[in-house]
C-alpha positions as CSV (number, residue, x, y, z in Angstrom):
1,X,-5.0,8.1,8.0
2,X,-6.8,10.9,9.2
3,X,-7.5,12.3,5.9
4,X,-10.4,14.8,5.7
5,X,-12.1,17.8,3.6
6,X,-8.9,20.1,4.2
7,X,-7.1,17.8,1.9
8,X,-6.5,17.6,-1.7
9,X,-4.4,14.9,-3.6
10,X,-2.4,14.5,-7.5
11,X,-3.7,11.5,-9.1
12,X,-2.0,9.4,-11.6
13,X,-2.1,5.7,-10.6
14,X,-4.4,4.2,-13.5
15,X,-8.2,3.2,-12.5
16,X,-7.8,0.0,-14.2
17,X,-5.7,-1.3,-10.8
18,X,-7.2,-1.5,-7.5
19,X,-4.6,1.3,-6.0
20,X,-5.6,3.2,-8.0
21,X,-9.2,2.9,-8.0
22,X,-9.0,2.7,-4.2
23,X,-6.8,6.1,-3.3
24,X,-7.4,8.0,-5.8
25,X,-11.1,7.5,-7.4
26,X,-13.0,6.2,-4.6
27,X,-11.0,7.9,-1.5
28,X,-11.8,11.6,-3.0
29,X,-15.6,10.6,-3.8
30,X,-16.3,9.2,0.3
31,X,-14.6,11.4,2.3
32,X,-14.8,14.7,-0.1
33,X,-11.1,15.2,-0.8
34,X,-10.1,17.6,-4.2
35,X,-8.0,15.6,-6.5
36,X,-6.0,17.1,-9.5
37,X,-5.7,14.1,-12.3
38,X,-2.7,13.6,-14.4
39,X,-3.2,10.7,-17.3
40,X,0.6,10.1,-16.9
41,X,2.2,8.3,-13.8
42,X,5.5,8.5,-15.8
43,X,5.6,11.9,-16.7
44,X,7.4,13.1,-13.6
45,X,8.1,16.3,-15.4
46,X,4.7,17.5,-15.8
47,X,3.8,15.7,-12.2
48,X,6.3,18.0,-10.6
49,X,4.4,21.0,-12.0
50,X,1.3,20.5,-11.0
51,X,1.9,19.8,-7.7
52,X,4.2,22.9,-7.2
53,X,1.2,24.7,-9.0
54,X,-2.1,23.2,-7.1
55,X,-0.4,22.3,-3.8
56,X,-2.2,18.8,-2.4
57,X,-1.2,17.5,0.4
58,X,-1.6,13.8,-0.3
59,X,0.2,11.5,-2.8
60,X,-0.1,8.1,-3.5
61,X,1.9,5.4,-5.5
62,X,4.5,2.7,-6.5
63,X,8.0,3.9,-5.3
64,X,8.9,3.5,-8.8
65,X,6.5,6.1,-9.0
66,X,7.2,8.2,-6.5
67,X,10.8,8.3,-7.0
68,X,10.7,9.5,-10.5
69,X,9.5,12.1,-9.1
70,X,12.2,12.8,-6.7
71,X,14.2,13.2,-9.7
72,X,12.4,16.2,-11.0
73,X,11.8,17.9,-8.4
74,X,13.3,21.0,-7.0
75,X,13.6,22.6,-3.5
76,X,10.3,24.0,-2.6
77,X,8.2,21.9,-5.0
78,X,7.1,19.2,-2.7
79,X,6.8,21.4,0.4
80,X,2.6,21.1,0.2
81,X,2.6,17.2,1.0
82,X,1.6,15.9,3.7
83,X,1.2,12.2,3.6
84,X,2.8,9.9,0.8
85,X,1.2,6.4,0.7
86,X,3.4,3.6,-1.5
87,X,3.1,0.7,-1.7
88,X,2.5,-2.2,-4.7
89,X,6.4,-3.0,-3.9
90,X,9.3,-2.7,-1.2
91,X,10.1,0.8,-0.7
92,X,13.9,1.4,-0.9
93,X,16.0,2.9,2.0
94,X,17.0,5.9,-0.6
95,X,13.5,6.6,-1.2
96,X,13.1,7.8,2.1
97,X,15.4,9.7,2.4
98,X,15.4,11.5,-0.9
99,X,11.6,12.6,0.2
100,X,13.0,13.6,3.4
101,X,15.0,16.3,2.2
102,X,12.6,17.1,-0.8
103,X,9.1,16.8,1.1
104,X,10.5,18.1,4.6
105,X,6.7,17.8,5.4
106,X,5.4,14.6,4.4
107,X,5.3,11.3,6.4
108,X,6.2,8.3,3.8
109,X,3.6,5.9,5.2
110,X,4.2,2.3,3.6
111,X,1.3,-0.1,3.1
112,X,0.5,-3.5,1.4
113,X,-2.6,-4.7,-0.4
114,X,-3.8,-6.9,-2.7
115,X,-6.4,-6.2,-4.9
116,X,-8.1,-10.1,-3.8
117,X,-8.5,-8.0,-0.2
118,X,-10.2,-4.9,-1.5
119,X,-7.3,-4.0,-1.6
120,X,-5.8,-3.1,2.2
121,X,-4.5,-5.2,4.3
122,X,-2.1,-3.3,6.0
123,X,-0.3,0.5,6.4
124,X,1.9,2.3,8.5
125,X,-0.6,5.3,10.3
126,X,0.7,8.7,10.6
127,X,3.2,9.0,13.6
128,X,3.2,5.4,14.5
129,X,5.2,4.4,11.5
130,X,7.2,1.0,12.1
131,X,10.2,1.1,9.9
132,X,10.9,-1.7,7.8
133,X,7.1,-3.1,7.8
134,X,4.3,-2.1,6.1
135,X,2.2,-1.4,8.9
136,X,-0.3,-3.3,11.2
137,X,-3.8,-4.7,9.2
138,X,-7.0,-2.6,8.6
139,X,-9.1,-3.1,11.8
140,X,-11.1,-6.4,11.7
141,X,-8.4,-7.6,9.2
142,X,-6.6,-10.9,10.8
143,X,-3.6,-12.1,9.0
144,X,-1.2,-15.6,9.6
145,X,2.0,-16.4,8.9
146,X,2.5,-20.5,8.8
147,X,5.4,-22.9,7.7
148,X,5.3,-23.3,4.5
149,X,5.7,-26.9,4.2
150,X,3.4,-27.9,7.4
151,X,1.0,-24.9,7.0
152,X,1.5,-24.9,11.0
153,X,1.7,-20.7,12.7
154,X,5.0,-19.5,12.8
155,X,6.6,-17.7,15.8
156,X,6.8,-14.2,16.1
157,X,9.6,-12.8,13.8
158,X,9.9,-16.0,11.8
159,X,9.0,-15.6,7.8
160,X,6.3,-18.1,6.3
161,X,3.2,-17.7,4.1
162,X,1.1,-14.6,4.6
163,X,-2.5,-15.3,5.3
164,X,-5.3,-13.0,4.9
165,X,-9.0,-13.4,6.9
166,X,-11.6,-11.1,7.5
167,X,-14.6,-8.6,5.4
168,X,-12.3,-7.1,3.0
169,X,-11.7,-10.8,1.7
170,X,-13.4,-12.0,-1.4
171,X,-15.4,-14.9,-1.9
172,X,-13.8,-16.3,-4.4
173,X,-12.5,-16.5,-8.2
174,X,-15.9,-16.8,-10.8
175,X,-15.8,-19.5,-13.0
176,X,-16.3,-23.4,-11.8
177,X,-12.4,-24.0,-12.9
178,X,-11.1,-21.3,-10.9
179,X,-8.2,-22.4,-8.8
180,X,-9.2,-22.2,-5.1
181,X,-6.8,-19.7,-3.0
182,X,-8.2,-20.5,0.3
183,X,-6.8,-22.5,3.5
184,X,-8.3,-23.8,6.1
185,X,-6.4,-23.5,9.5
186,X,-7.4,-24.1,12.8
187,X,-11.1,-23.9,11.3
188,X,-11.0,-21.0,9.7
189,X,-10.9,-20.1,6.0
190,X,-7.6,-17.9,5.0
191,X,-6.8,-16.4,1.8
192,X,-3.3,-17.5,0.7
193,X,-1.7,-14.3,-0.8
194,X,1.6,-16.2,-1.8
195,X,3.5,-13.6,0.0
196,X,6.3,-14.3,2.7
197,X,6.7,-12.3,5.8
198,X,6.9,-12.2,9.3
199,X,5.2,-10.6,12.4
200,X,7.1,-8.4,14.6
201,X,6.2,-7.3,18.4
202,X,3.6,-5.2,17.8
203,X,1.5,-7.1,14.8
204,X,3.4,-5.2,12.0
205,X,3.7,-7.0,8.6
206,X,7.7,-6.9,7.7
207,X,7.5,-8.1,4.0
208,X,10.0,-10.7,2.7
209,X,8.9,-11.0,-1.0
210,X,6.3,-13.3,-3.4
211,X,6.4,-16.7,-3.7
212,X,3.9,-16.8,-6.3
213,X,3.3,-14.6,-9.1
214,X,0.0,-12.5,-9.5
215,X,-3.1,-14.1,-11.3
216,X,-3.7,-11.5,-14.4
């Protein structure tokens, strides 16, 4: 993402969840990025304020999130961002453009993760965002889309089951009851994220929804 010293981000996504933890706890402590905390990721009010007042140029969060505080903000409030990462659910069209005409300056770059995957798997990059995806995998991350009944790969632009390979995979759940939530296809060992979505033309993930609900 190109993200170095010059930058400085808000923070407010809770440490508890791997989005948080990832973007903004470990992110500022490897590459050396400033980060102003707020405890709140609701309190757009006071969210608003502090990033008219300490000017960071990256944000990070849910769209939930991030349009909350849309709402709040004013002309000239937003101007210091640079890059806004969401991601955790579908971005709406609205979204967009509400952050166009509110962060003229920022680059709404969406991603998807799961916290099993550590937790990237994909994101747009700046100025090689794919609209309506969330971005091409991490390097050295492989993902698979397959039939949901036959487990066989899909076509190009067909929706299936989202698979997930490579070292940002985990090994598996603790505990000798844990339920298993790999595949093996065509000799290889896939995590199955219970996700569907589809591949276009360049290797972007478009995201169709979850098939499965998140282990707790």
């Amino acid at each position: 993402l190109n993200v170095t010293r010059d930058n400085s981000a808000i923070g407010f996504l809770p440490m508890f969840h791997s989005f948080g933890l990832t973007v903004t706890g470990l992110l500022p402590l490897f590459v050396g990025v400033r980060i102003v905390h707020h405890p709140d990721p609701t309190d757009a009010g006071a969210l608003v304020r502090k990033i008219a007042a300490y000017k960071p140029t990256l944000l990070a969060g849910t769209p939930t999130f991030l349009g909350f505080i849309l709402e709040r903000a004013k002309p000239g409030d937003l101007d210091s961002l640079r890059i806004i990462i969401v991601g955790a659910e579908k971005c709406p069209p609205h979204v967009f453009e509400k952050t166009k005409q509110l962060a003229p300056r920022a680059e709404v770059l969406e991603g998807y993760g799961i916290t099993e995957c550590a937790p990237v798997v994909s994101v747009n990059r700046p100025g090689r965002v794919r609209p309506g995806t969330i971005g091409e995998p991490l390097p050295n991350v492989l993902v698979l889309v397959t039939e949901l009944e036959t487990k066989e790969p899909v076509p190009q632009g067909t929706m299936g089951m989202l698979h997930v390979a490579g070292p940002t995979v985990f090994p598996g759940y603790l505990g000798a009851d844990a339920p298993d939530p790999f595949a093996e296809i065509g000799g290889k060992k896939w995590y199955v994220t219970g996700d569907l979505a589809a591949l276009d033309e360049a290797g972007a993930i478009v995201f169709h929804g979850r098939l499965k609900r998140f282990l707790k």
